[in-house]
N, CA and C atoms as a LAMMPS dump frame, in Angstrom:
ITEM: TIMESTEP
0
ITEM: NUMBER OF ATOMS
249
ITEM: BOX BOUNDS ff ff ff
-5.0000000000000000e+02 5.0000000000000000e+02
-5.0000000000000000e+02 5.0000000000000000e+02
-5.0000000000000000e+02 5.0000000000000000e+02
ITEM: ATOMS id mol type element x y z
1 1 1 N -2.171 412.092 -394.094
2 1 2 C -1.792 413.465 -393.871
3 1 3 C -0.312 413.682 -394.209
4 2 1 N 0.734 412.885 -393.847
5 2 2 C 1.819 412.919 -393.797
6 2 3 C 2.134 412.732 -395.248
7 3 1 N 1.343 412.015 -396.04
8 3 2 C 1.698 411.789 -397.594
9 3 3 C 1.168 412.855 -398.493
10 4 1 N 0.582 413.351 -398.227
11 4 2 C 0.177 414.825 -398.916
12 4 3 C 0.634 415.755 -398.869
13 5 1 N 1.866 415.886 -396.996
14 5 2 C 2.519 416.616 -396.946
15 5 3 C 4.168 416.55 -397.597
16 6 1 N 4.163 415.433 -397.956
17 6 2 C 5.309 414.98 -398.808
18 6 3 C 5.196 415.321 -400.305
19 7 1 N 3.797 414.886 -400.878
20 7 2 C 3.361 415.091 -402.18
21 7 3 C 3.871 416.956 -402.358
22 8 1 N 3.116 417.09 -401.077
23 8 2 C 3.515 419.285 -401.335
24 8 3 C 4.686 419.739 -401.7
25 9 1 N 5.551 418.921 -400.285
26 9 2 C 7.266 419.104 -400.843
27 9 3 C 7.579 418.831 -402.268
28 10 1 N 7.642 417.962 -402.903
29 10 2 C 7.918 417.346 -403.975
30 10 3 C 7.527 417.825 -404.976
31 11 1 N 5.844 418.771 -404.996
32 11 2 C 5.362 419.62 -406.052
33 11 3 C 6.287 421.307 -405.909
34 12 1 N 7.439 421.001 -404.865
35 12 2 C 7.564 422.597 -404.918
36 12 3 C 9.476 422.203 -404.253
37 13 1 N 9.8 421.723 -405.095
38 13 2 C 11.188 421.159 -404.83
39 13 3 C 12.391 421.958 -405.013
40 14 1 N 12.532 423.401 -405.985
41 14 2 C 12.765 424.467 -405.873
42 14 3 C 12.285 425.081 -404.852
43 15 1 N 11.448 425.286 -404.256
44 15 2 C 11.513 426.551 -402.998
45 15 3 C 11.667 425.514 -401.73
46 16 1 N 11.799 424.286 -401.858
47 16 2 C 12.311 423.343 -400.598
48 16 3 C 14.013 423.388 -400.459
49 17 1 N 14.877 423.644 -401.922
50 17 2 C 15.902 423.745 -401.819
51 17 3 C 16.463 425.005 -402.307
52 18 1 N 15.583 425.931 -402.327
53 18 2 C 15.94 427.336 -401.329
54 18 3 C 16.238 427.825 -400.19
55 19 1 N 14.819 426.908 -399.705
56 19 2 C 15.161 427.55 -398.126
57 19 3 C 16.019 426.772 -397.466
58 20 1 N 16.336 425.782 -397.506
59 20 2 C 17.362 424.705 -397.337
60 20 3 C 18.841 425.628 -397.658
61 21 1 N 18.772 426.163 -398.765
62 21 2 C 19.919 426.873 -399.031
63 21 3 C 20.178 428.365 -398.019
64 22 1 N 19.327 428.562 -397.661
65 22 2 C 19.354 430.184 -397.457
66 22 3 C 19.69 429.733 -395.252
67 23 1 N 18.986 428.68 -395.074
68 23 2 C 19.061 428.01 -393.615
69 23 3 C 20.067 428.076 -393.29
70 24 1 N 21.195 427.055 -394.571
71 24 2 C 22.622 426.833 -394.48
72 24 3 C 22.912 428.051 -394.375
73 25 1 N 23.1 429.218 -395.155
74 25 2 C 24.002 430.126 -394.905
75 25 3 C 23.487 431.218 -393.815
76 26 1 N 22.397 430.909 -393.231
77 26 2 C 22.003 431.765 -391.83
78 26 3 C 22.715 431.561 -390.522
79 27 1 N 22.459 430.003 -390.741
80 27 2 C 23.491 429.168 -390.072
81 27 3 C 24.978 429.56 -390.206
82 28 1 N 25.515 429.685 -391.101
83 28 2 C 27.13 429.738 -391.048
84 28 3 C 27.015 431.206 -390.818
85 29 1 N 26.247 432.195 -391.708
86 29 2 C 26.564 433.381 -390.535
87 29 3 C 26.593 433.4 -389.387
88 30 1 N 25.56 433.272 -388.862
89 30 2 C 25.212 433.26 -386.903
90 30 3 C 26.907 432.696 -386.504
91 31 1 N 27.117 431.556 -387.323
92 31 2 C 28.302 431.051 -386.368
93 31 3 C 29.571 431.853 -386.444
94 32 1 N 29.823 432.708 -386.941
95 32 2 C 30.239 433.59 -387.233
96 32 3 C 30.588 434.683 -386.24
97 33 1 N 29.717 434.614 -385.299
98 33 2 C 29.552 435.471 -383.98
99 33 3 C 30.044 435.147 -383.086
100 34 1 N 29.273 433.602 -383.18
101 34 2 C 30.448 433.06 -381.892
102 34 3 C 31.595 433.246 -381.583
103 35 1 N 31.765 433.759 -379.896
104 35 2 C 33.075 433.655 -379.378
105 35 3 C 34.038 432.982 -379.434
106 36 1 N 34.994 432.661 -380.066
107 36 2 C 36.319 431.598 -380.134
108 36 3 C 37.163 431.393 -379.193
109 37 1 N 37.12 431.994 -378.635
110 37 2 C 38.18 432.042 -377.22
111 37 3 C 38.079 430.571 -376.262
112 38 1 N 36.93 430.368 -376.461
113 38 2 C 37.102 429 -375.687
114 38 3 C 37.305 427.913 -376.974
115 39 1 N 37.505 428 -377.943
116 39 2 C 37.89 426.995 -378.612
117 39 3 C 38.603 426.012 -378.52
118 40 1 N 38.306 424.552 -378.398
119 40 2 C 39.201 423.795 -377.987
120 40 3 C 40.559 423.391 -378.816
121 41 1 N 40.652 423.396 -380.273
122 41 2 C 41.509 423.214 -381.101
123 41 3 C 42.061 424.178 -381.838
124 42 1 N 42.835 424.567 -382.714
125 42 2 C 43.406 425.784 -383.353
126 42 3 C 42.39 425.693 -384.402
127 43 1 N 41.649 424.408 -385.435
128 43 2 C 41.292 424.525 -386.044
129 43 3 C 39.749 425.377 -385.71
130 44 1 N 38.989 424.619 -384.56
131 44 2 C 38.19 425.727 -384.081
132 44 3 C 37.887 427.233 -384.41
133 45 1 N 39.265 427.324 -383.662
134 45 2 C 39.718 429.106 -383.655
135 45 3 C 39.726 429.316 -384.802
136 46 1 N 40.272 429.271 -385.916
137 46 2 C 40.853 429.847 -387.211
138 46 3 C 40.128 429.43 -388.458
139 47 1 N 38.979 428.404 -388.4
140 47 2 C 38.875 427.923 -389.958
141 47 3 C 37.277 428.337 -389.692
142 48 1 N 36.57 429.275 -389.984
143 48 2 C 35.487 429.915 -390.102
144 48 3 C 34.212 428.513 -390.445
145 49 1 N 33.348 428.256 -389.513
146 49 2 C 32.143 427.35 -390.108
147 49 3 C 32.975 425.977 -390.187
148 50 1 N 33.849 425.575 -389.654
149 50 2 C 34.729 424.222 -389.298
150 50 3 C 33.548 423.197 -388.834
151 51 1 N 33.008 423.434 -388.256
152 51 2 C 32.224 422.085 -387.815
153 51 3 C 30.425 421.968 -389.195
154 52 1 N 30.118 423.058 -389.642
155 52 2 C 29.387 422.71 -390.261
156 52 3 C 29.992 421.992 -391.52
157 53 1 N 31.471 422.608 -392.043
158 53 2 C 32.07 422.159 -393.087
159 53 3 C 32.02 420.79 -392.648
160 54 1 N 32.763 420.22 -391.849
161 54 2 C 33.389 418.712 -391.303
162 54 3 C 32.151 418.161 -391.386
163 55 1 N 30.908 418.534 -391.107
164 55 2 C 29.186 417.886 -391.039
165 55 3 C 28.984 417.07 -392.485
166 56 1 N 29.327 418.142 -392.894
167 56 2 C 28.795 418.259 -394.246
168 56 3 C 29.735 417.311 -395.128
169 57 1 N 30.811 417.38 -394.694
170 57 2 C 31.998 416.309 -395.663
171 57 3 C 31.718 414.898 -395.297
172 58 1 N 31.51 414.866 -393.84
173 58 2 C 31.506 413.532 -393.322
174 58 3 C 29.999 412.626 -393.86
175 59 1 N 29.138 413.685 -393.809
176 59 2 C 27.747 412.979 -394.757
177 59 3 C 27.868 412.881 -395.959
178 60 1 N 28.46 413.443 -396.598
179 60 2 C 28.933 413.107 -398.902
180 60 3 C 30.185 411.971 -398.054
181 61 1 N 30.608 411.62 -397.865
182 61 2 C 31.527 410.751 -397.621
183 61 3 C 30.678 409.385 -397.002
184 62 1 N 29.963 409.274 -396.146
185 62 2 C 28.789 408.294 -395.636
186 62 3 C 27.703 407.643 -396.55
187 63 1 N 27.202 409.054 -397.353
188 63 2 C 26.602 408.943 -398.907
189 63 3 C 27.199 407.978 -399.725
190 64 1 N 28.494 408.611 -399.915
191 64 2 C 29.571 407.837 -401.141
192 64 3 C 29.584 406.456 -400.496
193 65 1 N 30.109 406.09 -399.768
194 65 2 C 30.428 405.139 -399.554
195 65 3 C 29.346 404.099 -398.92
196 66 1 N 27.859 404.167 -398.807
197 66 2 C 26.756 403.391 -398.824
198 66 3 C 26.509 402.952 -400.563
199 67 1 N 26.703 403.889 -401.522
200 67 2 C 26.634 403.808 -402.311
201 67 3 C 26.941 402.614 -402.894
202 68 1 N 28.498 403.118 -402.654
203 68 2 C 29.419 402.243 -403.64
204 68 3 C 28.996 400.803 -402.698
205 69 1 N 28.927 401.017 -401.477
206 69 2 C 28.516 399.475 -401.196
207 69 3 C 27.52 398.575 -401.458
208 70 1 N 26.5 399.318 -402.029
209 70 2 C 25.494 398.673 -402.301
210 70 3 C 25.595 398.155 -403.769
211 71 1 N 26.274 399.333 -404.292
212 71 2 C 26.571 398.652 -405.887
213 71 3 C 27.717 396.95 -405.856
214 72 1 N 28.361 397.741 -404.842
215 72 2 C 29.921 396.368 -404.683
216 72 3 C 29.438 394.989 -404.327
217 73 1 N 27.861 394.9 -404.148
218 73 2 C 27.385 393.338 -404.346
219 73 3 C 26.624 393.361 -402.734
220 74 1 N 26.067 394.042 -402.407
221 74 2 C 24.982 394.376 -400.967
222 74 3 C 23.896 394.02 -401.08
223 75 1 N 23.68 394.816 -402.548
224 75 2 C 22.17 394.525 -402.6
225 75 3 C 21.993 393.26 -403.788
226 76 1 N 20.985 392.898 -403.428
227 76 2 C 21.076 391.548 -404.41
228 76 3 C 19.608 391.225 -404.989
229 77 1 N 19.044 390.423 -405.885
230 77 2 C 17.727 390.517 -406.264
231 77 3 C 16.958 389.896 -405.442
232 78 1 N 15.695 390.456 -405.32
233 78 2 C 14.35 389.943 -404.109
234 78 3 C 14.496 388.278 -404.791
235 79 1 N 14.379 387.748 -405.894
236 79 2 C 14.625 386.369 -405.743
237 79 3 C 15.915 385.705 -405.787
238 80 1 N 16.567 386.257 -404.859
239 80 2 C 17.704 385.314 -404.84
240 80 3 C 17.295 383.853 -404.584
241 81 1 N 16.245 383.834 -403.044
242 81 2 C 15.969 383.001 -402.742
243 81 3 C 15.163 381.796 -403.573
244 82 1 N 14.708 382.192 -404.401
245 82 2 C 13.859 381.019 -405.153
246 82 3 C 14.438 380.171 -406.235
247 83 1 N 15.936 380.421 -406.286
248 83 2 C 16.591 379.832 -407.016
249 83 3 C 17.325 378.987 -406.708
């Protein structure tokens, strides 16, 4: 069941990263509303969508850098061992 429901995503990968797109910016509107006044930092207060931005940097940065580690000698061939 679960693989067919994956197969669906994947046959329709444009309107998966639509609504994905349209989520994000529902999201940063709504936050938008929120009250600031209790903000704990200045950046809080003043930099509009601050914590989804910081979300979002800190995962392309987590990304990048699994990456590069796996290229930098992590991953290695299934027969290492038989040699």
């Amino acid at each position: 069941m679960i693989v067919n429901f994956i197969e669906y995503l994947k046959a329709r990968s444009r309107m998966v990263g639509l609504f994905c797109c349209v989520g994000i910016a529902a999201i940063a509107i709504w936050s938008l509303t929120v009250d600031m006044e209790e903000a704990h930092t200045w950046v809080e207060r003043h930099v509009p969508v601050f914590w989804g931005l910081f979300g979002f940097l800190a995962c392309a940065l987590i990304i990048f850098f699994a990456r590069w580690y796996g290229k930098a000698g992590i991953k290695i061939r299934e027969d290492y061992y038989d040699k």
